[in-house]
N, C-alpha and C positions, 0 to 999 in steps of 0.2 A: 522614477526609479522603482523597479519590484521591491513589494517588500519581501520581508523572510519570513519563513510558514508559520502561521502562528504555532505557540508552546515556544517549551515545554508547557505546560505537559499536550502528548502528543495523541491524539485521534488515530485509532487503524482502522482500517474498514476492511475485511479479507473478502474475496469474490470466492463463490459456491467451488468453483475449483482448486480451491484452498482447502476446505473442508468448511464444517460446523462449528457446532456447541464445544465440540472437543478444543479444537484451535482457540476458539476465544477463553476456555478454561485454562488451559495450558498457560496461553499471554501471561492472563492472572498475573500469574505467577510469577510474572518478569516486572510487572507493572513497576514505573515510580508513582507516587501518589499522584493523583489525579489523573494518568491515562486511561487512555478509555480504549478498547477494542471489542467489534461487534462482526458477526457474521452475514454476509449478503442477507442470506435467509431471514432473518431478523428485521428485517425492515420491507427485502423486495419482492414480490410476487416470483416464482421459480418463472423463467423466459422474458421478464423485464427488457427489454430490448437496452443493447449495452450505450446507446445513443441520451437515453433517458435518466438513467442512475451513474456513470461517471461524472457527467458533467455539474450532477445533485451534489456527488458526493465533495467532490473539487468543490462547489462554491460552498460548501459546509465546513470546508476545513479538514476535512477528513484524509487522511494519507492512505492512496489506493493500493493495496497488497493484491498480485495477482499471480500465477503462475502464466496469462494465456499471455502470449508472446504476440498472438496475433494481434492482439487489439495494438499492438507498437507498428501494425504496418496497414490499419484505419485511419486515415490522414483524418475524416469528419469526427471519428470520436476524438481522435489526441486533440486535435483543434478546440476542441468543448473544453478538453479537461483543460488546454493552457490558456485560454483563454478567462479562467477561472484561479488561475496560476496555480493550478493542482501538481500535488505529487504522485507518480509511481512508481513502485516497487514490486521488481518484475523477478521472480524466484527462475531463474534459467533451469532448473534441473525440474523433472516430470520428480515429486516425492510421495512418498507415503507419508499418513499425517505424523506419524516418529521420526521421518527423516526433517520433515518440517520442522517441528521441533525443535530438534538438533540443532537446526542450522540457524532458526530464530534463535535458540539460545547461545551459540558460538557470533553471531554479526548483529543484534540488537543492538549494543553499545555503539557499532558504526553506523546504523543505519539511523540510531537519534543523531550521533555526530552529522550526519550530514546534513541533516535536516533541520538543524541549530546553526550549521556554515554557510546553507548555500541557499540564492535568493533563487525561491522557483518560478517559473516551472523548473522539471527537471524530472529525470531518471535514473532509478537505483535500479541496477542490476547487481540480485544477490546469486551468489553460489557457492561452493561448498571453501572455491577459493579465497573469496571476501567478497566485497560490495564494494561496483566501479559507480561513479557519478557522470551522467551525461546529460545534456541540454537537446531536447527535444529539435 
């Protein structure tokens, strides 16, 4: 039987198409004690091939924040990450790091709900309407 993702407290990991230092300062700010969030940049070479660092980041425990959509229609990467029984968390809407924001700060309490509910793998899609849960 999967288990359930480890946490609280909850691991982010945001992909370069999220943004920066800014995004993980902003988190901060949401944080419950012991979360941790970190920016691609911060750990991976800019062009890391995406075959390399999902599959890292899933077997670390880390909950994958992305906006790129495409990587949901990479059969070889998703297979890394569930194989690892990682989460993503796929922002639907192209934002600005302020819309980001926003929307982190309006669906964070969902987006730990789910991640406290549901045995992964799995998929969060956020967007401005809420955050769906689907199985890979």
């Amino acid at each position: 039987m999967p288990r359930r993702h480890p946490g609280p407290p909850y691991k982010f990991h945001f992909d370069a198409c999220l943004g920066g230092r800014r995004i993980v300062e902003f988190c901060a700010t949401l944080a419950l004690d012991g979360e941790a969030f970190r920016a691609h940049a911060a750990v991976y070479d800019d062009g890391t091939p995406d075959t390399e660092w999902l599959p890292q980041c899933a077997m670390e425990g880390w909950v994958i924040c992305t906006s790129d959509s495409q990587i949901l229609r990479c059969k070889a990467e998703c297979e890394e990450v569930w194989k690892h029984d990682g989460v993503l968390v796929v922002f639907n809407e192209r934002l600005s790091t302020a819309g980001l924001e926003t929307l982190l700060e309006k669906h964070i309490g969902a987006i730990r709900g789910h991640l406290q509910a549901a045995k992964p793998p799995f998929i969060l899609r956020v967007s401005s309407r809420g955050v769906r849960r689907s199985k890979p």
